[in-house]
Rosetta silent file (secondary structure, phi, psi, omega in degrees, C-alpha in Angstrom):
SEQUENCE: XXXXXXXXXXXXXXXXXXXXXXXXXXXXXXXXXXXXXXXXXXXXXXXXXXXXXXXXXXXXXXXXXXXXXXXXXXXXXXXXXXXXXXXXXXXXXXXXXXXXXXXXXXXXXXXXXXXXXXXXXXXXXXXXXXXXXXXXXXXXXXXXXXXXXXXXXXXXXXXXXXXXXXXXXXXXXXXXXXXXXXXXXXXXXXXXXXXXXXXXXXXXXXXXXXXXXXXXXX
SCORE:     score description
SCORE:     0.000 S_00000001
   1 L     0.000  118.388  145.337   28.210    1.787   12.616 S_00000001
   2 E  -138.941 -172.138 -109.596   29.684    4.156   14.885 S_00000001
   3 E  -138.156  121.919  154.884   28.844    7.252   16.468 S_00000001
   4 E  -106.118  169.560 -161.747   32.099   10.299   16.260 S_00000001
   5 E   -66.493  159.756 -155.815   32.693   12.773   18.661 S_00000001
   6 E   -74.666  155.449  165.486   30.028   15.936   18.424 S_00000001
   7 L   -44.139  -77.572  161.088   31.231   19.095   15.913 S_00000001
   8 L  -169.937  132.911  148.976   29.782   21.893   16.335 S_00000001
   9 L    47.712   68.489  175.723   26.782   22.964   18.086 S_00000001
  10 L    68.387  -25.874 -173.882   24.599   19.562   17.998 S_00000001
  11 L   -57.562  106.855  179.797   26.307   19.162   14.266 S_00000001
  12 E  -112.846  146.610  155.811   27.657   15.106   14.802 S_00000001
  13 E  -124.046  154.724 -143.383   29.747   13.059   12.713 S_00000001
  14 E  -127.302   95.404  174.252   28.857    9.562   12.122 S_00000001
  15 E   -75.716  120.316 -178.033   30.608    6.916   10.688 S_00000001
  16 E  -125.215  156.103  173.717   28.982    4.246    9.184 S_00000001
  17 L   -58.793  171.706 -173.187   29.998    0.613    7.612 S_00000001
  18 L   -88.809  116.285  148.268   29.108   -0.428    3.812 S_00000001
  19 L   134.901   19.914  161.905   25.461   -1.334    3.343 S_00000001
  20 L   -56.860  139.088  152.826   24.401    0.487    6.745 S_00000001
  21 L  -101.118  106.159  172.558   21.069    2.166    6.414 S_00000001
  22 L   -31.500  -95.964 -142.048   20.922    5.986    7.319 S_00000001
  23 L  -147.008  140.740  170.926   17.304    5.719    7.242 S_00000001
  24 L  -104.122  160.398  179.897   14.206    3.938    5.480 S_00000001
  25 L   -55.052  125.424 -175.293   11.832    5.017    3.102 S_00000001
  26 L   108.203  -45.931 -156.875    8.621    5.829    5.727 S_00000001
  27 L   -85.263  139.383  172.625   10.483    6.439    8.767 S_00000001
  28 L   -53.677  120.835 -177.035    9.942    9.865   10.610 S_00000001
  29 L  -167.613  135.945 -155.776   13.097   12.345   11.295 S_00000001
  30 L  -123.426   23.991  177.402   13.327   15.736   11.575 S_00000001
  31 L   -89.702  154.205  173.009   17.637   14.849   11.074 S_00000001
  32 E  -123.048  144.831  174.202   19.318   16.350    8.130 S_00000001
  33 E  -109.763  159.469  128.223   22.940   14.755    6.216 S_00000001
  34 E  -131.954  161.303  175.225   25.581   15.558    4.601 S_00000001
  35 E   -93.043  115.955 -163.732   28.077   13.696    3.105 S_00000001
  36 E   -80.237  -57.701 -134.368   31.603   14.254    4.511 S_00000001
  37 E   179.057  147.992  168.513   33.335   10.981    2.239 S_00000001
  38 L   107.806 -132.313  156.708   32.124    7.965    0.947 S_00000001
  39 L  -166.112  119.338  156.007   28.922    7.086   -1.369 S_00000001
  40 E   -67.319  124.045 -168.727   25.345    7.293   -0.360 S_00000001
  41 E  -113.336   88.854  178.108   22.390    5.425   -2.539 S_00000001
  42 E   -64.660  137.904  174.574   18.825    6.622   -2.380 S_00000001
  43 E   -99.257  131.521  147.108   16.259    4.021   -3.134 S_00000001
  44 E  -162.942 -166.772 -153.213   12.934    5.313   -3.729 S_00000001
  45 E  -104.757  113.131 -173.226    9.864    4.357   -5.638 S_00000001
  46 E   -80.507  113.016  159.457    9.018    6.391   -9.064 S_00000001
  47 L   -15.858  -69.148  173.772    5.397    7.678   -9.282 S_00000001
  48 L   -60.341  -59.463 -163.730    4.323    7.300  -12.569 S_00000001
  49 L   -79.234  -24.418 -157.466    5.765    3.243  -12.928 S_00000001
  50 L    59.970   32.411 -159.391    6.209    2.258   -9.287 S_00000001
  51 E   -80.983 -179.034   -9.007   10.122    1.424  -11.121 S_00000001
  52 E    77.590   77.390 -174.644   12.740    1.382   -8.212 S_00000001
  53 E   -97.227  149.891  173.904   15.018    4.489   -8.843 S_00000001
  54 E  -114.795  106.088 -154.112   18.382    4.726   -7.514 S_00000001
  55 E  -124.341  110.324 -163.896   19.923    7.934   -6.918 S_00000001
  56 E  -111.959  148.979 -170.911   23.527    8.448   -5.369 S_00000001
  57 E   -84.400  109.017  152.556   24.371   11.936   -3.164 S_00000001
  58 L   -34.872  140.019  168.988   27.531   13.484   -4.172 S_00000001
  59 L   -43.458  123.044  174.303   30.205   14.556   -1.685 S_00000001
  60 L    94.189   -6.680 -157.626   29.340   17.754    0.048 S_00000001
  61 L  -117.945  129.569 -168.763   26.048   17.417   -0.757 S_00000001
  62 L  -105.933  135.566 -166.047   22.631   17.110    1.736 S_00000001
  63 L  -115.944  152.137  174.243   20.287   14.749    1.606 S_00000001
  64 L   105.539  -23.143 -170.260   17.229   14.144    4.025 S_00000001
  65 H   -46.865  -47.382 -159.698   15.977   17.891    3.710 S_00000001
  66 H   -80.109  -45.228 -168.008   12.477   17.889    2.228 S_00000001
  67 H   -71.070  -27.894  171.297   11.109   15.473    4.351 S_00000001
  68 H   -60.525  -34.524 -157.396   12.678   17.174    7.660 S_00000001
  69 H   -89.339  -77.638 -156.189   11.377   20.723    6.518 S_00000001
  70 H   -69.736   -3.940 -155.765    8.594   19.406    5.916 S_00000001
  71 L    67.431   62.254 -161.611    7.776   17.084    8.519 S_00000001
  72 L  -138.675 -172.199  170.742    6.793   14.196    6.520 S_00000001
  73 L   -86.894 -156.252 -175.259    8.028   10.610    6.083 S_00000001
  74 L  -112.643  166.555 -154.971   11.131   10.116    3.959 S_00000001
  75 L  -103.024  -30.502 -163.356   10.173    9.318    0.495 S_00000001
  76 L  -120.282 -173.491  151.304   13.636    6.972    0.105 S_00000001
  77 E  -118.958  174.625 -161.193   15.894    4.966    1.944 S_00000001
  78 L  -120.877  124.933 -164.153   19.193    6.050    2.731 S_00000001
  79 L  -143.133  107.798  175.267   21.923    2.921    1.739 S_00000001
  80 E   -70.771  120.337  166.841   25.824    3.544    2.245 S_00000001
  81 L   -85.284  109.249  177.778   28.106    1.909   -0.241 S_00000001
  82 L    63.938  158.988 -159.828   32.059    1.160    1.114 S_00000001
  83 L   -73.026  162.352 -123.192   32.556    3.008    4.621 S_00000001
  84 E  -176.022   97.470  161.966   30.714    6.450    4.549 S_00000001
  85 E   -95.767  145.483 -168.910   31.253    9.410    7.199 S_00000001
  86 E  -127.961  128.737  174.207   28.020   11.415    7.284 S_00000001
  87 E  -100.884  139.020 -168.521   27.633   15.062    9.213 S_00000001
  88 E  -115.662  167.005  156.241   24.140   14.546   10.459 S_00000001
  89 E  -162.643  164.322  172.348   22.379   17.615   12.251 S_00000001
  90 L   -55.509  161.873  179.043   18.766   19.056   13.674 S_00000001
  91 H   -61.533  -56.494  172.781   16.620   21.747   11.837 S_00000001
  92 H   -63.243  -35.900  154.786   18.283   24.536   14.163 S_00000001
  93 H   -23.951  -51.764 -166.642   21.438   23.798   13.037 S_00000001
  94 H   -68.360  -24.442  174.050   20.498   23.283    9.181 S_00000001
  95 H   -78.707  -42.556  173.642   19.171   27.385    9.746 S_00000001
  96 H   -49.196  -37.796  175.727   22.106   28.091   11.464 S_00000001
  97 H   -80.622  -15.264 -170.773   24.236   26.957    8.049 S_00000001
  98 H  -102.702   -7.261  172.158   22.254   28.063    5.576 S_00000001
  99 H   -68.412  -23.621 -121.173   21.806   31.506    7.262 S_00000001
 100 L  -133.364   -4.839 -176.008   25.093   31.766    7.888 S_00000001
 101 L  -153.399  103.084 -156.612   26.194   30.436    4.394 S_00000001
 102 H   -78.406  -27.573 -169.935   23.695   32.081    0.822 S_00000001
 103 H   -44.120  -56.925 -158.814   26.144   29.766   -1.485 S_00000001
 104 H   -67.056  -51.729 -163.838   24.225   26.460    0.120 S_00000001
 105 H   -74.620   -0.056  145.408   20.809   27.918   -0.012 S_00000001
 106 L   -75.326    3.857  177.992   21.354   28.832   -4.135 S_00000001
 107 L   -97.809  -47.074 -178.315   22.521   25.453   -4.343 S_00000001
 108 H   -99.621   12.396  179.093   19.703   24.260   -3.103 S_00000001
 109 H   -78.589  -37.594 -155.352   16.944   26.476   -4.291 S_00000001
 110 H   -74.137  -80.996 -167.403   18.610   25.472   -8.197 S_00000001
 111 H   -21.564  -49.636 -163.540   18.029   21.685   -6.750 S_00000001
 112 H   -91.063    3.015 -167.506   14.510   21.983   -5.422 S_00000001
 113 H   -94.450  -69.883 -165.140   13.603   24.064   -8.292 S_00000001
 114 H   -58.268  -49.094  167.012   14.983   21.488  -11.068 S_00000001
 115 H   -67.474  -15.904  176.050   12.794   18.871   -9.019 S_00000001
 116 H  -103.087   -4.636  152.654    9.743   20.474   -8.943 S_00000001
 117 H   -98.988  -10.643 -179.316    9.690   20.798  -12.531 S_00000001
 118 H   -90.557  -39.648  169.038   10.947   17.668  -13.595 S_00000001
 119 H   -54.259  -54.877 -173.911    8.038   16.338  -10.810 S_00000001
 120 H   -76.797   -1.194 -174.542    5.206   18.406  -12.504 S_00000001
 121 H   -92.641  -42.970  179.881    6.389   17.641  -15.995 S_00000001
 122 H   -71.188  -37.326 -155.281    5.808   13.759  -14.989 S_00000001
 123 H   -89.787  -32.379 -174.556    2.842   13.763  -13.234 S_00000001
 124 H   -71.773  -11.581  164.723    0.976   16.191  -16.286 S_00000001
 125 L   -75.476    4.761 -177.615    2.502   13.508  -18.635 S_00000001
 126 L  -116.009  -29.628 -178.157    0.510   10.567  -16.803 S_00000001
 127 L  -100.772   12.422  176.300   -2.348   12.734  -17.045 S_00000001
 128 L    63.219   35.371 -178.675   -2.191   13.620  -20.646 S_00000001
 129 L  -135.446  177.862 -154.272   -2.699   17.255  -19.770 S_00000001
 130 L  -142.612  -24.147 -169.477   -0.866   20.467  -20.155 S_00000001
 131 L   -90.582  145.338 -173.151   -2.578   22.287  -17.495 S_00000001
 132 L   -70.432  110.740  177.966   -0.719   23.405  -14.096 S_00000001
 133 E   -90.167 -177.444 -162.602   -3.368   21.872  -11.416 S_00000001
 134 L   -98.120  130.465 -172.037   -3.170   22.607   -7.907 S_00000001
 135 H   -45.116  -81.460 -150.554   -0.183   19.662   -6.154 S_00000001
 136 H   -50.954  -79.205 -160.835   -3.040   18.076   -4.446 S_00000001
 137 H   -40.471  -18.280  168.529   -5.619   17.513   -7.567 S_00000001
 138 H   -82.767  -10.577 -176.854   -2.716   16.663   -9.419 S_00000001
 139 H   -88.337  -35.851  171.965   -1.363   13.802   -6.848 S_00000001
 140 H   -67.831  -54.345 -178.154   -5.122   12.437   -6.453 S_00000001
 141 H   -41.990  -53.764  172.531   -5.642   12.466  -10.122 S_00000001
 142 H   -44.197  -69.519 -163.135   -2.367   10.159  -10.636 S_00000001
 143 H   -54.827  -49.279  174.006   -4.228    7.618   -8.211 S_00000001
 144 H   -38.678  -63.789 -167.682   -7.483    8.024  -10.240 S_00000001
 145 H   -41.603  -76.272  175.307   -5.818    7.327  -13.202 S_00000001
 146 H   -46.868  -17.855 -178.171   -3.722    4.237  -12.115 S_00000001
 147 H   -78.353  -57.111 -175.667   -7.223    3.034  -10.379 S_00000001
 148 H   -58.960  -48.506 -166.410   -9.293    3.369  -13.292 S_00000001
 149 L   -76.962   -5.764 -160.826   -6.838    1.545  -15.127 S_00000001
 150 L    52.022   38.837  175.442   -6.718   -1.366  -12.665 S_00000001
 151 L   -79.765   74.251 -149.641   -2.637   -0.340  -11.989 S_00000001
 152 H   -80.823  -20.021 -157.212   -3.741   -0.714   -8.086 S_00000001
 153 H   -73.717  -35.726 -166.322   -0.179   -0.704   -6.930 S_00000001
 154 H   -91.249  -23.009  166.718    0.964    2.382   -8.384 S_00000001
 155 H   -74.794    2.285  176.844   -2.489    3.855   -7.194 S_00000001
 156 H   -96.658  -32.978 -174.820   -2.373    2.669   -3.859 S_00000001
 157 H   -51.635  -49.356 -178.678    1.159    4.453   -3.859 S_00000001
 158 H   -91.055    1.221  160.431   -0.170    7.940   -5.017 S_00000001
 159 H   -72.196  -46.337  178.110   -3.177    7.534   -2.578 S_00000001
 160 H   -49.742  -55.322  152.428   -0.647    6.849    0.449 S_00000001
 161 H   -38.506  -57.942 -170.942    0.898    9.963   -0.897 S_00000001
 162 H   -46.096  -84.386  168.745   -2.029   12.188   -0.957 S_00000001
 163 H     8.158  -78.538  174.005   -2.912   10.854    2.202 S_00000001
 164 H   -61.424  -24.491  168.372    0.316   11.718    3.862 S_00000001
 165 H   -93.695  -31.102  147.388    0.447   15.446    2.748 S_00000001
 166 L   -86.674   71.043 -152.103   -3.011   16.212    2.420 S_00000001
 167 L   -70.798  -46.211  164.685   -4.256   14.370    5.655 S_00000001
 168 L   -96.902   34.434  172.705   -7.404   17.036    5.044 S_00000001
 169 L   -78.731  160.778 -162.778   -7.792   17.432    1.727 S_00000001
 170 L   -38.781  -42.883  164.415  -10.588   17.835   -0.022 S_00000001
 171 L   -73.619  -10.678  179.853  -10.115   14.357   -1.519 S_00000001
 172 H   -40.972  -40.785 -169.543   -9.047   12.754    1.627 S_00000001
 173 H   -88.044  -34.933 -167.194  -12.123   10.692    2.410 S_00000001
 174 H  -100.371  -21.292  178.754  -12.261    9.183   -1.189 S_00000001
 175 H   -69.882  -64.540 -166.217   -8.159    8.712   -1.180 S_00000001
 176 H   -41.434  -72.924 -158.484   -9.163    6.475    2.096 S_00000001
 177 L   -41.981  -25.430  163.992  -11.922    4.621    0.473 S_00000001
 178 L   -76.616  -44.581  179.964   -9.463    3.746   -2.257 S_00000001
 179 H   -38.049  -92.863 -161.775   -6.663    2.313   -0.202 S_00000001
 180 H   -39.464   -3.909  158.931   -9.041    0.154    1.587 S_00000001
 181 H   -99.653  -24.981  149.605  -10.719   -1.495   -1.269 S_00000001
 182 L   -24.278  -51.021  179.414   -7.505   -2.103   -2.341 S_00000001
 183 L   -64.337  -51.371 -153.897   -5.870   -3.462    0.622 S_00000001
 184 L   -99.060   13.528  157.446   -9.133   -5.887    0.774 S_00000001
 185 L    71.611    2.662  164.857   -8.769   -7.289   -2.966 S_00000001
 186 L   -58.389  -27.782 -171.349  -12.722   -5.289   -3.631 S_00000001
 187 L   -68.546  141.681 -111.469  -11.066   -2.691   -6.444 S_00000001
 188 L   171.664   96.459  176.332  -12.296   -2.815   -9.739 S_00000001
 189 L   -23.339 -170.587  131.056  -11.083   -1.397  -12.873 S_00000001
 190 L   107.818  164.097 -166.441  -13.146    0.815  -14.631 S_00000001
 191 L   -56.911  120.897  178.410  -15.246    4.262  -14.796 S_00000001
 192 L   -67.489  -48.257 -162.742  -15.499    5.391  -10.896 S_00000001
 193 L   102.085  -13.198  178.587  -18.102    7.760  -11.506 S_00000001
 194 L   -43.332  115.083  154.449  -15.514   10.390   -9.302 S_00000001
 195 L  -119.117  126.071  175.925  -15.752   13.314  -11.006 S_00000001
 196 L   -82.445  104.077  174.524  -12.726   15.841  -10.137 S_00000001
 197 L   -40.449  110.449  172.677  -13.154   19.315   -9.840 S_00000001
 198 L   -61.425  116.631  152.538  -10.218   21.123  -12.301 S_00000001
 199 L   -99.990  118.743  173.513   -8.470   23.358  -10.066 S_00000001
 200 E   -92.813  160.771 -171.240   -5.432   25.423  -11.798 S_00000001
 201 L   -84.843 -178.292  178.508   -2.486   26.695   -9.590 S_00000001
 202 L  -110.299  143.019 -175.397   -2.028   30.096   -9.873 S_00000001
 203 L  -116.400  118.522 -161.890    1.125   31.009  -11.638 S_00000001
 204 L   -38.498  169.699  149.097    4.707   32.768   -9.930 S_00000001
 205 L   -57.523  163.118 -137.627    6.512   34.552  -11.967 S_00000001
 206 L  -103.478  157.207  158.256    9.031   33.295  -14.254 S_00000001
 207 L  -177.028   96.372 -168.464   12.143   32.637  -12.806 S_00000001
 208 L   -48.416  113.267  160.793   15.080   30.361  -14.824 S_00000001
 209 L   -81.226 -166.232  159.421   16.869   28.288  -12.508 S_00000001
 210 L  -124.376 -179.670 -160.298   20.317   26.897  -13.327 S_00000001
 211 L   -82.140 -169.436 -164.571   21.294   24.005  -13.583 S_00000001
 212 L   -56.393   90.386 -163.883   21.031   20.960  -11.611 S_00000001
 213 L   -87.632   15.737 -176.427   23.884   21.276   -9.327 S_00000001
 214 L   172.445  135.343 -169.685   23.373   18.533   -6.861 S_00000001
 215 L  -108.428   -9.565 -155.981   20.763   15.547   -7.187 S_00000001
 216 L   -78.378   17.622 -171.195   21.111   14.023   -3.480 S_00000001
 217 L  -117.279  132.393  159.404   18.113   15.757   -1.395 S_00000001
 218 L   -60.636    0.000    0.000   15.183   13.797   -0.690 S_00000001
């Protein structure tokens, strides 16, 4: 890998060799990419299955976002295929471009839109339900499920999840209690006795996105 000369305004470009890793699934970064040339692979882990999805980031297209914005860990890794210039830059930058440019932020509002319905479509399809819960009770619930069922892997996954985004949630203390009989081989198929309060979200206003015009953001 190396390191090119800076851009603009903290905005660096970064060359890297084929099968460098940007970044791994877990690790902490408040950096955002885009992809100047080359091909980028995300690895990450699918919720419902625990499959091993592969996803590759288009030219032009930024990857890394959700987890910077939000401050969280990155949900994939980041795996360059044949040599791969990347523009990498900080959160004031990424406001400086999208203020400064409404095409990218309708690109990615269609994106994060298209994902958060395709997310909520999956997780009420693991739970055999039709009703719009609240993100957390629906993210706990997955882990219930897969627990109860003795799937501990994929329920250790969506506890780890909870965990990291709801650090206080309501469920937080009972998320813990699962990892850890997990981790220690104690977990047990079977009726918990948990019973989960149904919370429904309350629900925006309608508003069609179009379609998916770029798959590459974490």
């Amino acid at each position: 890998m190396t390191s090119g000369s800076p851009k603009t305004s903290g905005i660096i470009t970064r060359v890297y060799k084929s099968g460098s890793i940007i970044y791994f699934a877990g690790d902490r970064s408040e950096n955002i990419y885009i992809l100047k040339s080359g091909h980028v692979v995300l690895t990450s882990t699918k919720l419902d299955t625990g499959a091993e999805v592969k996803e590759e980031v288009r030219k032009g297209e930024f990857f890394g976002v959700k987890s910077a914005l939000g401050k969280y860990p990155r949900e994939e890794t980041a795996q360059t295929v044949g040599e791969t210039v990347v523009l990498i830059m900080g959160l004031a930058d990424f406001e400086r471009l999208i203020l400064r440019n409404v095409d990218v932020v309708r690109k990615m509002l269609r994106v994060f839109s298209n994902q958060l319905r395709r997310i909520g479509k999956m997780v009420r399809s693991v739970l055999g339900e039709g009703e719009n819960l609240n993100p957390d009770v629906e993210l706990f619930r997955i882990g219930e499920h897969y627990y109860k069922a003795g799937v501990f892997q994929q329920s250790q996954y969506a506890f780890k999840k909870y965990m990291e985004y709801y650090p206080d949630g309501e469920y937080a203390s009972v998320a813990m209690e699962r990892i850890r009989a997990i981790d220690s081989g104690i977990a047990e198929p079977g009726d918990t006795g948990f019973t989960i309060e149904t919370k429904t979200a309350s629900k925006p206003a309608a508003a069609e996105a179009g379609p998916d015009s770029g798959s590459g953001m974490d």
